[in-house]
C-alpha positions in Angstrom: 0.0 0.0 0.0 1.3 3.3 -0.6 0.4 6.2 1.6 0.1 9.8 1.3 2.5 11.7 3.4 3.3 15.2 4.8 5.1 17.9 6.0 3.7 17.3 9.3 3.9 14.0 9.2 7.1 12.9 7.8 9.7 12.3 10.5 6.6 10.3 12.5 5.8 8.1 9.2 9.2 8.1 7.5 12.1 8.6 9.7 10.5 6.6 12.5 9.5 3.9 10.8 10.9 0.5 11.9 11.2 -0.8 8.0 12.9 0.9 5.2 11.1 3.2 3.6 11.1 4.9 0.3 9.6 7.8 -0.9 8.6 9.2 -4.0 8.2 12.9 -4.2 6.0 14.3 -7.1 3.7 16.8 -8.3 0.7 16.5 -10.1 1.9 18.3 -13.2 5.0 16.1 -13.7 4.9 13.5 -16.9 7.5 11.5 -15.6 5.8 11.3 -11.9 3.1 9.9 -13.6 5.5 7.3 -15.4 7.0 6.2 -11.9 3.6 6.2 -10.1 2.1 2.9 -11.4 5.8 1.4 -11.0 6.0 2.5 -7.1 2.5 0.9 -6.4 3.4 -2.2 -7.8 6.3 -2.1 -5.3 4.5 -2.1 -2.6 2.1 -4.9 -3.3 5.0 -7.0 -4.4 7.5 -6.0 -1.3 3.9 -5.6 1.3 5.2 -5.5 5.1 8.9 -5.2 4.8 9.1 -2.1 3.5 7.2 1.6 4.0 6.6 3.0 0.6 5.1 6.7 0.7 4.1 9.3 -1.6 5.1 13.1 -1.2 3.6 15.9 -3.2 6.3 18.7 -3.4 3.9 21.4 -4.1 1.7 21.0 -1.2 4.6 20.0 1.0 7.6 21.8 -0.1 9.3 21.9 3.9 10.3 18.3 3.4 11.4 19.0 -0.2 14.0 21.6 1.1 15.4 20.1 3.9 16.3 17.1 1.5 17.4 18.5 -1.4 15.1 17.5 -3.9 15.1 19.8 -6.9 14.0 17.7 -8.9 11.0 15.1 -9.9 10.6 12.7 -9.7 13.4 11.9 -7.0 12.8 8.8 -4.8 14.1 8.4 -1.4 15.5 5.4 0.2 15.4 5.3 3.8 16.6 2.6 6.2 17.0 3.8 10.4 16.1 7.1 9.3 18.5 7.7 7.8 18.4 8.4 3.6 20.7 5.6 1.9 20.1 5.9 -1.8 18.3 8.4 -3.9 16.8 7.6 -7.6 16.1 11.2 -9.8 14.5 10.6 -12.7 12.0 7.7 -14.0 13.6 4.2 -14.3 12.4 0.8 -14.9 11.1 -1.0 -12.7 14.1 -3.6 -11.9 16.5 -0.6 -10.8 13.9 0.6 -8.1 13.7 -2.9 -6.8 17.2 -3.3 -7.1 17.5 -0.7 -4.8 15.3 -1.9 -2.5 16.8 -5.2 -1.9 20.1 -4.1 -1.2 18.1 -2.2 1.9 16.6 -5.2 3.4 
């Protein structure tokens, strides 16, 4: 399941979170969010419990955006003890997202 996350809400969901976590950070007027969108759902039903995979909108929460770095979309955000481990800008296939998130488990 992918969830929607926050501003407000981020270092609760994300940076707490007891799994790795990844997170895509897009905005509604980006092609090549929509691309990575269908691609980052399919993550998380194939991956389910072991890992946190959340959605970010950077227009509606662009706090989170800054404090990372992200000047670009879409970037995606590996987490793993809080702390961010990898980074993906850009769309990609499939395999190189999941690639990614098996070397964090």
């Amino acid at each position: 399941m992918v969830i929607d996350v926050t501003d407000d809400k981020f270092e609760e969901v994300i940076v707490n979170s007891e799994v790795p976590a990844i997170v895509d950070f897009w905005a509604e007027w980006c092609g090549p969010c929509r691309m990575v969108s269908p691609i980052v759902k399919e993550l998380s039903e194939e991956y389910g419990d072991k890992i946190l995979v959340a959605k970010m909108d950077v227009d509606s929460n662009p706090n989170t955006a800054v404090k990372y770095g992200i000047r670009n979309i879409p970037t995606i955000l590996f987490f793993k003890n809080g702390e961010v481990v990898d980074k993906q800008v850009g769309a990609v296939p499939k395999a190189v997202l999941a690639s990614k998130l098996d070397a964090l488990l």
